[in-house]
C-alpha positions in Angstrom: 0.0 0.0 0.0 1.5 3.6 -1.3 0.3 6.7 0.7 1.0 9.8 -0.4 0.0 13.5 0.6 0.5 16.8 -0.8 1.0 19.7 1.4 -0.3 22.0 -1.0 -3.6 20.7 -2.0 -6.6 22.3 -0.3 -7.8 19.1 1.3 -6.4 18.4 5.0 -3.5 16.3 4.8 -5.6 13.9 7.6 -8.4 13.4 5.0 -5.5 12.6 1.9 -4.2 9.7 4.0 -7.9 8.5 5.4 -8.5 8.8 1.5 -5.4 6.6 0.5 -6.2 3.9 2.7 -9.7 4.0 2.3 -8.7 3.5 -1.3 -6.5 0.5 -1.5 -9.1 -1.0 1.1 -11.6 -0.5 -1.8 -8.9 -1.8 -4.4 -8.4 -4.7 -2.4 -4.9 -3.9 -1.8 -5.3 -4.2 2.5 -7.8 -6.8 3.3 -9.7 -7.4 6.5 -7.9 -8.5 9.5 -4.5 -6.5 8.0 -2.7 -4.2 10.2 -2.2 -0.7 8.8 1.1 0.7 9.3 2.1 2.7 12.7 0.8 5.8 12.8 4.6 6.8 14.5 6.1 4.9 10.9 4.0 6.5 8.3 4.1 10.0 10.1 7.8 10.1 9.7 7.5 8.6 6.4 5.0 11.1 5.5 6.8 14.0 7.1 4.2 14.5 8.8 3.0 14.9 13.1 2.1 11.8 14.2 -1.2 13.5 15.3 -2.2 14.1 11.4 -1.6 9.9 10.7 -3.9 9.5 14.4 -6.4 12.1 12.9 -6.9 10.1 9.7 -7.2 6.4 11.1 -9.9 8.1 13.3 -11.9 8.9 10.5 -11.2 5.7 9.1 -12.4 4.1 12.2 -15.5 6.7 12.3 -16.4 5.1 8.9 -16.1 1.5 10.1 -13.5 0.9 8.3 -10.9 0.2 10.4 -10.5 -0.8 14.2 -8.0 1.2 16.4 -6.5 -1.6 19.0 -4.2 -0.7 21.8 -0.7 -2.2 21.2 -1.9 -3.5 18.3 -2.8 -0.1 16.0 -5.3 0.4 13.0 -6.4 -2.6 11.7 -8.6 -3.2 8.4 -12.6 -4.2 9.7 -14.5 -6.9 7.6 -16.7 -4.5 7.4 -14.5 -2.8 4.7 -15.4 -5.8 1.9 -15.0 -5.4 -1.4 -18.4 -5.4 -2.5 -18.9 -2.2 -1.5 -16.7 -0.7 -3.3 -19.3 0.4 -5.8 -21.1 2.3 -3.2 -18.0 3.5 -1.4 -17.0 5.3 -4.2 -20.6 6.7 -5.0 -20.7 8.4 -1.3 -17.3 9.7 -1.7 -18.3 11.5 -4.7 -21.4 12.7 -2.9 -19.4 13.7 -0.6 -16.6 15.8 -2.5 -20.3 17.5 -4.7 -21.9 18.3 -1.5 -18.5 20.1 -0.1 -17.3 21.9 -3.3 -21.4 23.7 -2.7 -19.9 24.3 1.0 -22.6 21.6 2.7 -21.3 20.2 5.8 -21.9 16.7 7.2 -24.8 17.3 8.6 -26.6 19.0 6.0 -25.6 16.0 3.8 -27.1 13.3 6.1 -30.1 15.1 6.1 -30.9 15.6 2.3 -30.8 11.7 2.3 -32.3 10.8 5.8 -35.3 13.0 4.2 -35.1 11.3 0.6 -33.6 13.6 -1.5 
């Protein structure tokens, strides 16, 4: 698995790596039960704080994707399967539409909690 960020782009450099991982989990790259590497590892791989790498597999872990263990780190969910990748992708896209109009999270899960 290759992670990369860019310190220029516009998007936090938290979100670039939660977006990396996120997709070589959907590229079957990292399968369920694989162990991400440590956040202290990619950080200074990265050149990055530690706390950015942290920040990201928290996201990761907000999305069910992967499961933050004590002594044993991030660690891919079965819940991150490959079939569904197709809708994965889908909501990211949703996503990225709904922020370049400058809709936050919440105004997101609304619009499809009331059908939109």
């Amino acid at each position: 698995m290759l992670i990369r960020v860019d310190p220029t782009a516009s998007q936090a450099l938290y979100e670039q790596l939660a977006a990396a991982v996120r997709g070589s989990i959907i590229r079957g790259e990292v399968v369920a039960g694989e162990r991400l590497p440590g956040a202290r590892d990619l950080a200074e791989s990265l050149g990055v704080n530690v706390h950015t790498v942290l920040r990201g597999y928290q996201e990761l872990r907000d999305q069910g994707l992967v499961e933050l263990r004590r002594g044993r780190g991030a660690v891919v969910t079965h819940a991150a399967v490959p079939e569904q990748a197709d809708l994965r992708r889908a909501i990211d896209a949703v996503h990225a539409a709904a922020r370049r109009l400058g809709l936050g999270g919440d105004d997101l899960a609304l619009m499809i909690r009331e059908g939109y």
